[in-house]
Backbone as CSV, one residue per row, in Angstrom:
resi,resn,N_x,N_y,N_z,CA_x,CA_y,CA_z,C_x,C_y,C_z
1,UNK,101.793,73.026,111.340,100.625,72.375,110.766,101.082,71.455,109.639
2,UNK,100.555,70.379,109.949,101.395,68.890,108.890,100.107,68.806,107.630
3,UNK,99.609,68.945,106.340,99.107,68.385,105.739,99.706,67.906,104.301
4,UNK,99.221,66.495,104.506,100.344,65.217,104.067,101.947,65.354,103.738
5,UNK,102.445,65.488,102.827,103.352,65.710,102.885,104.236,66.878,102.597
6,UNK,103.310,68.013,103.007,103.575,69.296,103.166,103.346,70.031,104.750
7,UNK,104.369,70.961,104.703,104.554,71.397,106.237,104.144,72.794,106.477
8,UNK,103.637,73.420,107.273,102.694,74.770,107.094,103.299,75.365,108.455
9,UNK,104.571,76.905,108.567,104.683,77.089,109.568,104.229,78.715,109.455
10,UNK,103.947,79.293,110.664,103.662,80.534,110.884,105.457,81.088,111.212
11,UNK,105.774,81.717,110.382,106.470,82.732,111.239,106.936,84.274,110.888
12,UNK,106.434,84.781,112.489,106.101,85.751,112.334,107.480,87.337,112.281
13,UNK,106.703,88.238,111.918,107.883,89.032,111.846,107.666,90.302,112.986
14,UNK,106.370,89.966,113.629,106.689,91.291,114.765,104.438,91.681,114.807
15,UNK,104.586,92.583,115.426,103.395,93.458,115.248,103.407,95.139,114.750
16,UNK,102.350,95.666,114.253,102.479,96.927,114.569,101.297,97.133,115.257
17,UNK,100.529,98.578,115.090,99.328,99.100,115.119,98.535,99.607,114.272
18,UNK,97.148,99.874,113.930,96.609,100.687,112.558,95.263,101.239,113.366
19,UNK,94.410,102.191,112.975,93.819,103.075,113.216,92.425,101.799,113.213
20,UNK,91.755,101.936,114.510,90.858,100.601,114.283,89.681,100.897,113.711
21,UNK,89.215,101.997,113.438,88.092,102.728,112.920,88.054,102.504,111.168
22,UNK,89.305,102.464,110.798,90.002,102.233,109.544,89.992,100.785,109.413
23,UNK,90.423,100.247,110.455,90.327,98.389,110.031,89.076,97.543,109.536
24,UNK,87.821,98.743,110.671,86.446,97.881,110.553,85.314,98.647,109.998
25,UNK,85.576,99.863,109.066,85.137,100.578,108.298,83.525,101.085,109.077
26,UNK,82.375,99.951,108.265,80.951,100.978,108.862,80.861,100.519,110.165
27,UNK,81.919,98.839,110.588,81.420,98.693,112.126,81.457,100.052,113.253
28,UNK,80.711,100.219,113.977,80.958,100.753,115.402,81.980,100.493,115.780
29,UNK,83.006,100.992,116.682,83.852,100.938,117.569,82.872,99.989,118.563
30,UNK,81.614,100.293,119.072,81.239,99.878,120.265,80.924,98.301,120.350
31,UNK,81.075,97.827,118.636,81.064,96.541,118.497,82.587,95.954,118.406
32,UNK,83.394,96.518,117.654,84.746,95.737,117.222,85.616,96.097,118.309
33,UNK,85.870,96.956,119.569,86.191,97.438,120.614,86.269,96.089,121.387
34,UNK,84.972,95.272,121.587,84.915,94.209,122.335,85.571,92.820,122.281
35,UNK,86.348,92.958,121.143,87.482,92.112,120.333,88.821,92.581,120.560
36,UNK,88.916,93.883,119.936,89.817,94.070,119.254,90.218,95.506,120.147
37,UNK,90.756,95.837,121.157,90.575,96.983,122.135,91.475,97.966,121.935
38,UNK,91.554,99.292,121.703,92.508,100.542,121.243,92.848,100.670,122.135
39,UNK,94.377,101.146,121.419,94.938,102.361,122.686,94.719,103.293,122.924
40,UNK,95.416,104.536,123.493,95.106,105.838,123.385,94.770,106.531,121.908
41,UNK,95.159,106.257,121.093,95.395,106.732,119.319,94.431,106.097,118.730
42,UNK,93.520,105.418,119.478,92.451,104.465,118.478,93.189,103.718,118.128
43,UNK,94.204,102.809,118.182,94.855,101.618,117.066,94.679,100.423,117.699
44,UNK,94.806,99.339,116.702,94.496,98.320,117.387,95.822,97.524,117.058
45,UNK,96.048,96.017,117.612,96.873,95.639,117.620,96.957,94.603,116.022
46,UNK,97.978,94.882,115.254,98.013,93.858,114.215,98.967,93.187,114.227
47,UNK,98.938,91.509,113.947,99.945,90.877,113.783,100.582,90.907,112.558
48,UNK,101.797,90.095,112.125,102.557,89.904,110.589,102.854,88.817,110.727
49,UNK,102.072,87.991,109.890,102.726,86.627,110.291,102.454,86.123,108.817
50,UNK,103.662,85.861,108.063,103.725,85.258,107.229,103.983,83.926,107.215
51,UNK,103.844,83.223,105.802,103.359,81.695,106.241,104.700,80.790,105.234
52,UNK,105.210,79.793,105.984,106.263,79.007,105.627,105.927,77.957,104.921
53,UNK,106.085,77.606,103.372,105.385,76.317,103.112,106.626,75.691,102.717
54,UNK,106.116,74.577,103.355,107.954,73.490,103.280,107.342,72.627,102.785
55,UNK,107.799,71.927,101.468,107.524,70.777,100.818,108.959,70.002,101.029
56,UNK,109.257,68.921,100.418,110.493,67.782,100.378,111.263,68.726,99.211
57,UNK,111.516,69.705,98.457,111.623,70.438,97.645,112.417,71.518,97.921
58,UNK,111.137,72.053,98.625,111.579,73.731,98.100,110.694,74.460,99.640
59,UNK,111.000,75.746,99.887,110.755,76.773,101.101,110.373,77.532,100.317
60,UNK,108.967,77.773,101.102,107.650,79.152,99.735,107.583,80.046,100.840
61,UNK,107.626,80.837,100.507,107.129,82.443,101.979,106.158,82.490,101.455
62,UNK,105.065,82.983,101.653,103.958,83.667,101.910,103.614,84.937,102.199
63,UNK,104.059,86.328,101.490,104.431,87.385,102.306,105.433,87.682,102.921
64,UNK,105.840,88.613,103.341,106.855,89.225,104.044,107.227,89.829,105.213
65,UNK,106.406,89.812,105.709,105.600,91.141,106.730,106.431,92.649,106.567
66,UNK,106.326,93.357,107.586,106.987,94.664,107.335,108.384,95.366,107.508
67,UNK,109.342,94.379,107.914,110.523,94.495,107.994,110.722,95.484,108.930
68,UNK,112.167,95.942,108.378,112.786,97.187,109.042,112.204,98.159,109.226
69,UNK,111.563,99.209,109.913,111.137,100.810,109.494,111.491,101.288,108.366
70,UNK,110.574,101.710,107.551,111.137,101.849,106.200,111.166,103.453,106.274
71,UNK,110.859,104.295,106.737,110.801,105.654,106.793,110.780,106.257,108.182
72,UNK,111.178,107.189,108.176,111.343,108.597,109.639,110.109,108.484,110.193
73,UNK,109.475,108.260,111.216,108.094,108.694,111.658,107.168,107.274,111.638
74,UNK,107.490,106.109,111.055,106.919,105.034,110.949,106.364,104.825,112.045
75,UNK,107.594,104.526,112.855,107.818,103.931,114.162,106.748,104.470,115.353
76,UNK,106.399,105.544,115.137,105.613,106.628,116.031,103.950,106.356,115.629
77,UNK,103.788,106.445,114.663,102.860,106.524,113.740,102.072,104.805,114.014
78,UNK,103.024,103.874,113.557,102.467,102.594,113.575,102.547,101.741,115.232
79,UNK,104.082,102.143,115.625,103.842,101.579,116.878,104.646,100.442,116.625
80,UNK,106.050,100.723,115.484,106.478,99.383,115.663,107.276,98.288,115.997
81,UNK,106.967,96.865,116.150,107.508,96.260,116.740,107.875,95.118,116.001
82,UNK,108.577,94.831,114.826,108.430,94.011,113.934,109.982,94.059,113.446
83,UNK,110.432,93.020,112.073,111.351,93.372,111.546,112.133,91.935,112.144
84,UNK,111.327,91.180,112.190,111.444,89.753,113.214,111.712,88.253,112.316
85,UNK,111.277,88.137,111.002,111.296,87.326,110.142,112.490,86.770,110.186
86,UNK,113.394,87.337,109.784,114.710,86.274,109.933,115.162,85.071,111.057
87,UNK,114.398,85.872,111.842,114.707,84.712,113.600,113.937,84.072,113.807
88,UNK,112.709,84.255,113.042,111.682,83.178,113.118,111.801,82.429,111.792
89,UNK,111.964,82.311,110.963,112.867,81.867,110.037,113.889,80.724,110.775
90,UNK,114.763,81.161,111.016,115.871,80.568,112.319,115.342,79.235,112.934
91,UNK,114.516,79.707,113.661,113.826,78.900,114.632,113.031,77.715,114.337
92,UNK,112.597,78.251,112.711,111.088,77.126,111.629,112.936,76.331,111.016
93,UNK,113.899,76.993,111.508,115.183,75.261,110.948,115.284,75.660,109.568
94,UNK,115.614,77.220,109.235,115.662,77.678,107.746,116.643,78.806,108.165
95,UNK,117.022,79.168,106.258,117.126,80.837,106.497,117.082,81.570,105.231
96,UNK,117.326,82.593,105.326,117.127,83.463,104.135,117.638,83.213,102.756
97,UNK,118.622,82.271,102.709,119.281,81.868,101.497,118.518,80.958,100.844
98,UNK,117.549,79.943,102.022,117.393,78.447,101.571,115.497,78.744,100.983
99,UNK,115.457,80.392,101.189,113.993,80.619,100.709,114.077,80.360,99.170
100,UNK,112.804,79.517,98.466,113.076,79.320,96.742,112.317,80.207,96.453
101,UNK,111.332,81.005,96.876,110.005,81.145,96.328,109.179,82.309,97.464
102,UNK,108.866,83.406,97.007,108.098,84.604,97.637,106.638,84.580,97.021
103,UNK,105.922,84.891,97.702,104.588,85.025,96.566,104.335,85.924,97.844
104,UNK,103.799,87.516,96.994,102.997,88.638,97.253,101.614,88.064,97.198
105,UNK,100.814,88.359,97.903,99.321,88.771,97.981,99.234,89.774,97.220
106,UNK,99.926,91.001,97.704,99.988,92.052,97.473,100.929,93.213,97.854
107,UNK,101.047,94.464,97.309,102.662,94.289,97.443,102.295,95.814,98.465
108,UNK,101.248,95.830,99.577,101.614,96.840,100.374,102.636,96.763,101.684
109,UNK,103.168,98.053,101.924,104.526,97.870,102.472,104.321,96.668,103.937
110,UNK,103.261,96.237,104.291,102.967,95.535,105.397,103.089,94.306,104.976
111,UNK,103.577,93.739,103.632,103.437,92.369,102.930,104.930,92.227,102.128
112,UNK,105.094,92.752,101.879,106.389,93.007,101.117,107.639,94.016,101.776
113,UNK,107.753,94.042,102.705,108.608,94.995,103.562,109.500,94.176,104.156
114,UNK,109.239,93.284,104.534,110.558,92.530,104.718,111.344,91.458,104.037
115,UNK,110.961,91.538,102.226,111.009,91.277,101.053,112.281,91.595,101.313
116,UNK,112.967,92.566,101.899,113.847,93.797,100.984,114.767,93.774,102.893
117,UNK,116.098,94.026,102.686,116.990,95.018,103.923,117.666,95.940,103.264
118,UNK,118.351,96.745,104.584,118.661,97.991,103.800,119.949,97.823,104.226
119,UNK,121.011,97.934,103.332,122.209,97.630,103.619,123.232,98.648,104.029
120,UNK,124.419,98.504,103.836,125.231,99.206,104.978,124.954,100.959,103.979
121,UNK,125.182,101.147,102.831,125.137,102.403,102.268,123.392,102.746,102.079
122,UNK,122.734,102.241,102.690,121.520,102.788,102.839,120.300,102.541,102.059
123,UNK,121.300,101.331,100.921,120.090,101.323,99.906,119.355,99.754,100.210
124,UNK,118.051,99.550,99.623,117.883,97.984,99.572,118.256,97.074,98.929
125,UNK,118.216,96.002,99.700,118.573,94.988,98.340,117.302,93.868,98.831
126,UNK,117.265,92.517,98.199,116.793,91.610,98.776,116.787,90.768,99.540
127,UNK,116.120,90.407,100.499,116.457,89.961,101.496,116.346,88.234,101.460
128,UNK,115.895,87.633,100.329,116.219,85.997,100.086,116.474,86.538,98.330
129,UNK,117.944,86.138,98.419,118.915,86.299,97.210,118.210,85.269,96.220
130,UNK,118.195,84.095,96.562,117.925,82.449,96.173,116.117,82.461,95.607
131,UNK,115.997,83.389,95.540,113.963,83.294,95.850,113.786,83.793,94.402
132,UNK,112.796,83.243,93.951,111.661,83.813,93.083,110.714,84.613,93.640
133,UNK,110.669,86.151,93.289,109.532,86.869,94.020,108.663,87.285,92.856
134,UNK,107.162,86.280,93.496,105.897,86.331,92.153,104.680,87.339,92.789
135,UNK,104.373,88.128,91.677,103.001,88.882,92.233,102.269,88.407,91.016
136,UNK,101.440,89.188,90.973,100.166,89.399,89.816,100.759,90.769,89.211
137,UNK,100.890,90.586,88.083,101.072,91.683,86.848,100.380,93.329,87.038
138,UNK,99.632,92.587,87.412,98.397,93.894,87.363,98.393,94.526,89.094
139,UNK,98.798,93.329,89.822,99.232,94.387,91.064,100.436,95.198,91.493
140,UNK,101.336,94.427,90.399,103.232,95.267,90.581,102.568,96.482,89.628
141,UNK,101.838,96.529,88.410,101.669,97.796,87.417,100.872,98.937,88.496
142,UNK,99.503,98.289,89.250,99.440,99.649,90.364,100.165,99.868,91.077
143,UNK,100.810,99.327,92.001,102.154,99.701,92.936,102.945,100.477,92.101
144,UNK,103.450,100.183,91.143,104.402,101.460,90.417,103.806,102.576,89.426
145,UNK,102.370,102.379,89.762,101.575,103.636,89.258,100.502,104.473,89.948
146,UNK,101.002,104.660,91.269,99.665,105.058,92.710,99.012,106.343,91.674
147,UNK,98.237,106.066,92.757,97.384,107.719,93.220,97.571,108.401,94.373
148,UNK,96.845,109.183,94.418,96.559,109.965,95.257,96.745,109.009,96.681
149,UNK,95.382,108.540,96.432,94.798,107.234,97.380,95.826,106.169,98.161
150,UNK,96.148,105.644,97.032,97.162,104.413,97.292,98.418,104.781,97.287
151,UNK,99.173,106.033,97.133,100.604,106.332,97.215,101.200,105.880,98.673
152,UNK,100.401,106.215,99.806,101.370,105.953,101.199,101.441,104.134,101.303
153,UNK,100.788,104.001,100.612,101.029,101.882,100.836,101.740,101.260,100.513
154,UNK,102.816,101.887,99.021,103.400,101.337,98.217,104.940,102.248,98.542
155,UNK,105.457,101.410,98.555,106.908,102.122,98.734,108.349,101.884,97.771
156,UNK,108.071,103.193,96.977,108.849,102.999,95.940,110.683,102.494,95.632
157,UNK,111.065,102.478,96.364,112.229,102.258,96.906,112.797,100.776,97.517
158,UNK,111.665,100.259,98.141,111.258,98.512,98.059,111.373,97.996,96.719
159,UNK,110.527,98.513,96.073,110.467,97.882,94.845,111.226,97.622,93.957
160,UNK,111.769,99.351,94.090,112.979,99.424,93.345,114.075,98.107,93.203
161,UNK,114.279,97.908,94.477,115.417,96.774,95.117,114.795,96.028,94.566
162,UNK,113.459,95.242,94.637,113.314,93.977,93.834,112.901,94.066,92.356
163,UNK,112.803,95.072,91.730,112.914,94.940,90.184,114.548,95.084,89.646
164,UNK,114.743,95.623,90.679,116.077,95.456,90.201,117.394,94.071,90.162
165,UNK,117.006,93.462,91.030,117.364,92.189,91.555,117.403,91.405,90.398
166,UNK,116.092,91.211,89.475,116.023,90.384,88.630,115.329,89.183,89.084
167,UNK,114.886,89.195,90.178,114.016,87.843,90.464,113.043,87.974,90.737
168,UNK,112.315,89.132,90.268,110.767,89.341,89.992,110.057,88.175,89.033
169,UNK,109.011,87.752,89.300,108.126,86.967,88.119,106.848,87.188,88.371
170,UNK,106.064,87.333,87.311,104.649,87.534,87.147,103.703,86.679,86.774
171,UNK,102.732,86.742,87.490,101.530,85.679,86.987,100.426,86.800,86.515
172,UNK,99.426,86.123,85.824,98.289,86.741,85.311,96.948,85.732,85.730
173,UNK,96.229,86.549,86.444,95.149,85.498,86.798,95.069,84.597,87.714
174,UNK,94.261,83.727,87.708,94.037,82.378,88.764,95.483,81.739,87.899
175,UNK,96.100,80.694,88.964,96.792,79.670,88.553,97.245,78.794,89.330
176,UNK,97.663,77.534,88.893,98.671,76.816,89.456,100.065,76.844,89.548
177,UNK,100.368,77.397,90.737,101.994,77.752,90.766,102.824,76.388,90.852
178,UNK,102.481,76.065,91.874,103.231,74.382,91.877,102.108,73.103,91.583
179,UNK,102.189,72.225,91.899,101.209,70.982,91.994,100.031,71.409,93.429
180,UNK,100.553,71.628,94.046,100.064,71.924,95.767,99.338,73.266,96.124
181,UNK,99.951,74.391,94.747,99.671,75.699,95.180,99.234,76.308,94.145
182,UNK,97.783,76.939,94.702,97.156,77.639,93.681,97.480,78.638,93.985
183,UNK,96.935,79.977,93.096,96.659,81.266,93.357,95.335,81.986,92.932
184,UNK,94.606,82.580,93.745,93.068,83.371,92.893,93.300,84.167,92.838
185,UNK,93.235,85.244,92.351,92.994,86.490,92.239,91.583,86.783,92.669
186,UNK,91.349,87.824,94.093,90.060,88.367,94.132,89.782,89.688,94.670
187,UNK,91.049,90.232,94.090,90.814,91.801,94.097,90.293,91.942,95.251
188,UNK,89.146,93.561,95.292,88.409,94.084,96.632,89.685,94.516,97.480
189,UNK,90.503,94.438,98.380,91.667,95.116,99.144,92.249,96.075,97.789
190,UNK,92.925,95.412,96.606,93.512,96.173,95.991,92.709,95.320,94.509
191,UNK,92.949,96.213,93.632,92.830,95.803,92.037,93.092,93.761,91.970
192,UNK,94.105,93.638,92.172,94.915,92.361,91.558,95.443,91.437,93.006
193,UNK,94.431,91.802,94.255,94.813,91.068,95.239,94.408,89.677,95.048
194,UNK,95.234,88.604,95.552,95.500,86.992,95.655,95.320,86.650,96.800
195,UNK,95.077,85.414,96.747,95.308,84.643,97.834,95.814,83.480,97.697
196,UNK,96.174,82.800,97.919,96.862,81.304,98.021,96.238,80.078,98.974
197,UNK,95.792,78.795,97.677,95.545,77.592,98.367,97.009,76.767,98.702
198,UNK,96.679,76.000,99.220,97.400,74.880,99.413,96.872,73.348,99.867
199,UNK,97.121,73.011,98.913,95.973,71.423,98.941,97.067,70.167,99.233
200,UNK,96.785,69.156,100.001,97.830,67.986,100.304,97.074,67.148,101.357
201,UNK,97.007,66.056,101.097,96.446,64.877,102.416,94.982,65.092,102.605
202,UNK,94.483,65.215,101.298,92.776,65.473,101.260,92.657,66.770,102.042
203,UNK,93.425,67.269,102.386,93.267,68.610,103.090,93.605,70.064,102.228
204,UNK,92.979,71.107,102.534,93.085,72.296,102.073,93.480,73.554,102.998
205,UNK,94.101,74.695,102.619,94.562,75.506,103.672,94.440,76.564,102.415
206,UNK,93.687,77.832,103.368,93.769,78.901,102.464,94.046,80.214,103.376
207,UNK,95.052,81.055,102.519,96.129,82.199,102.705,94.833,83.140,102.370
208,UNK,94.051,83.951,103.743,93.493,85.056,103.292,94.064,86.279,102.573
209,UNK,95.626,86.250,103.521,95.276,87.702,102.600,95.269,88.505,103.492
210,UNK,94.825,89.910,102.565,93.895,91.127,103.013,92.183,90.734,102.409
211,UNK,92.262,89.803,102.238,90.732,89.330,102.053,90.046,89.114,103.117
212,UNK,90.301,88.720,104.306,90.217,88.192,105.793,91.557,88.663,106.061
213,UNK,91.820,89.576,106.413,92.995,89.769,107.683,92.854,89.146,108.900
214,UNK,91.620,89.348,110.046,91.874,88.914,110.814,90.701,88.210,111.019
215,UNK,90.402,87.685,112.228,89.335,86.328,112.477,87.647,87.616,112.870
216,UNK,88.309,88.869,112.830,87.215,89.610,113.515,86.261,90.000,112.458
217,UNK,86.745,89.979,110.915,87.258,90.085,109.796,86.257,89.264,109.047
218,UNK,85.733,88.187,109.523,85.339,87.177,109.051,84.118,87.035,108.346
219,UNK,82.884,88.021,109.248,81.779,87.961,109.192,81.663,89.265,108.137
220,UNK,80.455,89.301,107.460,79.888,89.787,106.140,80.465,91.370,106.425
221,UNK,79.549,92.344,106.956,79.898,93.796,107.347,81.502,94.274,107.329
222,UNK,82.026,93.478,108.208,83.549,94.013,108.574,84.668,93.855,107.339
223,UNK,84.253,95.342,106.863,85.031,94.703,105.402,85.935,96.701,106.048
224,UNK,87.450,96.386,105.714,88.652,97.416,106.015,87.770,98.515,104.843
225,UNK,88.334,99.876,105.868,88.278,101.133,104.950,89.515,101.359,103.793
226,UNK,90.395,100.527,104.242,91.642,100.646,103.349,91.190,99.326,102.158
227,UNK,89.919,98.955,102.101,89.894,98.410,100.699,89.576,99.280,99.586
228,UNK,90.294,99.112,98.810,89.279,100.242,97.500,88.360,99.910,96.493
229,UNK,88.213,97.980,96.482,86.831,97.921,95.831,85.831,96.954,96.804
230,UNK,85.483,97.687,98.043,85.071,97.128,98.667,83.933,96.047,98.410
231,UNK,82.998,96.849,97.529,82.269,95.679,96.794,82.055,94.203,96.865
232,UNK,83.536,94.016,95.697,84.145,93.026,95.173,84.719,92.348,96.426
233,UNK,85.160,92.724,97.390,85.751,92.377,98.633,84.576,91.534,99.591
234,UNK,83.460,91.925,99.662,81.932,91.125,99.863,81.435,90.202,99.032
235,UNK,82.300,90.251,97.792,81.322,89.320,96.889,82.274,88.487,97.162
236,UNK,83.810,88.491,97.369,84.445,87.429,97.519,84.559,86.968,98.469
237,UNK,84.382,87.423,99.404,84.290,86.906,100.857,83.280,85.802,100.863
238,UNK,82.241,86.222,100.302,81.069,85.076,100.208,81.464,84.130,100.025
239,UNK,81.884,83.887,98.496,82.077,83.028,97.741,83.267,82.158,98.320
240,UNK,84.259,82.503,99.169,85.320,81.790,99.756,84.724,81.596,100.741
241,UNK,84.045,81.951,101.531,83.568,81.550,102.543,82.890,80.269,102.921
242,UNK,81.649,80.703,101.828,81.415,78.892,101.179,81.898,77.861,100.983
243,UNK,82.941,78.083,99.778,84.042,77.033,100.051,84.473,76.996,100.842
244,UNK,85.148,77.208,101.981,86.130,76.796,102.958,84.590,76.358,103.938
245,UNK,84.112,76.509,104.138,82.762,75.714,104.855,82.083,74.757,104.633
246,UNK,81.738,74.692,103.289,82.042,73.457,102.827,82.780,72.196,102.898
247,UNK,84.352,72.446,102.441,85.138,71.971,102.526,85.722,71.580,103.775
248,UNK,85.547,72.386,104.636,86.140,72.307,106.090,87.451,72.523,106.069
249,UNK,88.006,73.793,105.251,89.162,73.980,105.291,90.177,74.680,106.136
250,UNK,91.325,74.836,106.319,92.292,75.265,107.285,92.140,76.616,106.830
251,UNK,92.052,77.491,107.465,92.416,79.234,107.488,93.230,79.648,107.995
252,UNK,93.917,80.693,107.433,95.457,81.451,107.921,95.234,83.018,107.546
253,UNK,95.110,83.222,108.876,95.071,84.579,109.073,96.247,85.680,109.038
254,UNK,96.676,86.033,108.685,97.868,86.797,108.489,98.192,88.067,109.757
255,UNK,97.395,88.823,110.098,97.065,89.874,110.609,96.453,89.482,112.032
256,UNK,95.842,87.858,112.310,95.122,88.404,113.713,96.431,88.070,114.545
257,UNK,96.478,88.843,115.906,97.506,88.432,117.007,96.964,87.483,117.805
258,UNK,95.485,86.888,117.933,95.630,85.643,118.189,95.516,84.464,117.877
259,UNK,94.988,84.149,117.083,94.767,82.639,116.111,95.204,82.971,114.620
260,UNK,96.383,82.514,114.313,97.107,82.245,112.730,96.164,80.986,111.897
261,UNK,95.919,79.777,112.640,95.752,78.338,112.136,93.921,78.118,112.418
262,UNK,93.138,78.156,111.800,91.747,78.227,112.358,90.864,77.279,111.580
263,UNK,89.586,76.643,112.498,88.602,76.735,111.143,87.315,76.628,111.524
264,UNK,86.455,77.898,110.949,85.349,78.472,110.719,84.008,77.338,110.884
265,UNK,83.140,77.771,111.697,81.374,77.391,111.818,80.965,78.152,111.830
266,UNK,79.579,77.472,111.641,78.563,78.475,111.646,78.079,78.214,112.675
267,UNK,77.053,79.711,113.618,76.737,79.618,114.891,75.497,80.736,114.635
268,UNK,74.310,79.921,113.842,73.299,80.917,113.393,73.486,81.642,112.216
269,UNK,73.489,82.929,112.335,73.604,83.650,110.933,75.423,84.173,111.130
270,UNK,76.018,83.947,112.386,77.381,84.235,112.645,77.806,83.348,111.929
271,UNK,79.770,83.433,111.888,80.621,82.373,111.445,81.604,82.807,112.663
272,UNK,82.095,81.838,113.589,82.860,82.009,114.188,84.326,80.961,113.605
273,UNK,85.476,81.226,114.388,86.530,81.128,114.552,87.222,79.917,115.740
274,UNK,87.836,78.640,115.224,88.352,78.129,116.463,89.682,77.574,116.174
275,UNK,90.419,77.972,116.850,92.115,77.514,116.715,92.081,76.117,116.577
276,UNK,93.489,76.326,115.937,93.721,74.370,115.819,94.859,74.742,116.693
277,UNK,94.710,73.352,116.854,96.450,72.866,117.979,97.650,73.366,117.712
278,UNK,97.871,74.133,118.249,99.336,74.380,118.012,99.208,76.209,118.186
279,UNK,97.943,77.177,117.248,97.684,78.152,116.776,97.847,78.930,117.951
C-alpha cells in the first residue's frame, strides 16, 4: 500500500487460534460462527500480521506478532503456526538489522513475541538489535506488574530481554513520533493501549490494534472478553470510527486472516468492510 511517499507493507508472522466465545464476548456463537467458524475446541482462526512502514529513512514495525513458542503447551493450546516474521521481512526487501523502530500497541505476548528470539543457551535476546522499541509508560509499568487477570498475557522473560537490551523508550500519552506518525492512546483492551496513525499523500491509515482486531470486530457489540475496560473500548471505537468514516481512511487490521488493508461503509445501522487491492 503506497501513500505518498510512504510505503505500507503487511508482513505477516504466522496464525494461531483463540477461544471464539472469548474473542466476541456477549455475541452469540450463532451470530459470529457465520464469519468466523470454530474448530473442534471452539477456536477461531487469528491472523499476526504486523505492519511495515517504510519511509526514504527509516523501517518502523508495527508490532511483532508472536514469534517462537514461548512456553511448553503453547503450541497445543493455541494451535500454533507462526514465528514467520523474519521471512516475510525477507520477502518486503528488508531484515532484522535494517529495522530502526518497534512500536508496541501493547505488549501482550501476541504483539511483542516476536520482539525477542531465544538463543542458543536458551535465553532471549532481541530480535532487531538496530531498533528503538517504544511503548506507553503506563503499559510496560502493567506488564511488569500483572494480576491475577492479566498475568498469562504478559511474559516475563520477553521483557526481560528487552529491558535489558537498552533500547526500550517510552512515550506518555497521545503523540507525534515522527512527522507521519502519530500515536493515541485509547486504552479499553488494556490500561495504556495505542494505536498508530499514519498520514502521507492527503491520505490516512490507521493501526487498530486490539481496538479492532479483526473486520468482524468492527461493529458496536463485538467488543473481546479479553478487554478489561471494556467500556472505554466502546467509547473509543465510536469515536475512531467516526473519524476514519469521515475521513475515508485506510484500516489495518492486525488479527483478521482475511483482509489486512480495508475501508469501512456504512450499510444502514451496519459498518461493513471492503479490501483494497492488493489485501
Amino acid at each position: 500500500m503506497k501513500m505518498g511517499d510512504i510505503e505500507l507493507l503487511c508482513v505477516p508472522d504466522g496464525t494461531f487460534r483463540l477461544d471464539g466465545g472469548t474473542m466476541f464476548g456477549i455475541v452469540p456463537k450463532s451470530l459470529w460462527a457465520k464469519i468466523d467458524p470454530a474448530d473442534k475446541r471452539n477456536r477461531i482462526l487469528i491472523a499476526l500480521n504486523p505492519l511495515l512502514i517504510r519511509t526514504e529513512s527509516q523501517n518502523i514495525l508495527v508490532d511483532a506478532g508472536l514469534g517462537q513458542a514461548p512456553r511448553s503447551g503453547f503450541d497445543d493450546l493455541y494451535d500454533l503456526d507462526c514465528g514467520k516474521l523474519c521471512d516475510s521481512l525477507k520477502v518486503a526487501g528488508t531484515d532484522p538489522a535494517s529495522i530502526n523502530v518497534v512500536i508496541f500497541t501493547h505488549l501482550h505476548f501476541d504483539h511483542c513475541g516476536g520482539a525477542v528470539v531465544l538463543s542458543d543457551n536458551g535465553s532471549y535476546r532481541t530480535a532487531f538489535p538496530n531498533a528503538r522499541y517504544v511503548v506507553q509508560k503506563g503499559e510496560w509499568e502493567d506488564a511488569r506488574s500483572t494480576t491475577e487477570t492479566t498475568r498469562g498475557s504478559y511474559l516475563q522473560d520477553q521483557l526481560d530481554a528487552i529491558e535489558d537490551s537498552g533500547q526500550l523508550e517510552f512515550v506518555e500519552g497521545d503523540c507525534q513520533l515522527f512527522p507521519h506518525i502519530k500515536l493515541a492512546v485509547t486504552g479499553g483492551h488494556t490500561r495504556c493501549h495505542q494505536i498508530v496513525l499514519v498520514e502521507d499523500g492527503g491520505h490516512t491509515c490507521i493501526f487498530w490494534g486490539d481496538l479492532i482486531p479483526m473486520t468482524s470486530h468492527v461493529n458496536m457489540p463485538y467488543i473481546m472478553s479479553y478487554d478489561l475496560y471494556p467500556v472505554d473500548t466502546l467509547e473509543q471505537k465510536r469515536l475512531w470510527l467516526e473519524k476514519t468514516l469521515a475521513g475515508d481512511w485506510i484500516n489495518y487490521f492486525e488479527h483478521d486472516p482475511r483482509i489486512s488493508f480495508g475501508r469501512l461503509v456504512r450499510a444502514g445501522k451496519r459498518i461493513n468492510t471492503e479490501p483494497l487491492d492488493g489485501s
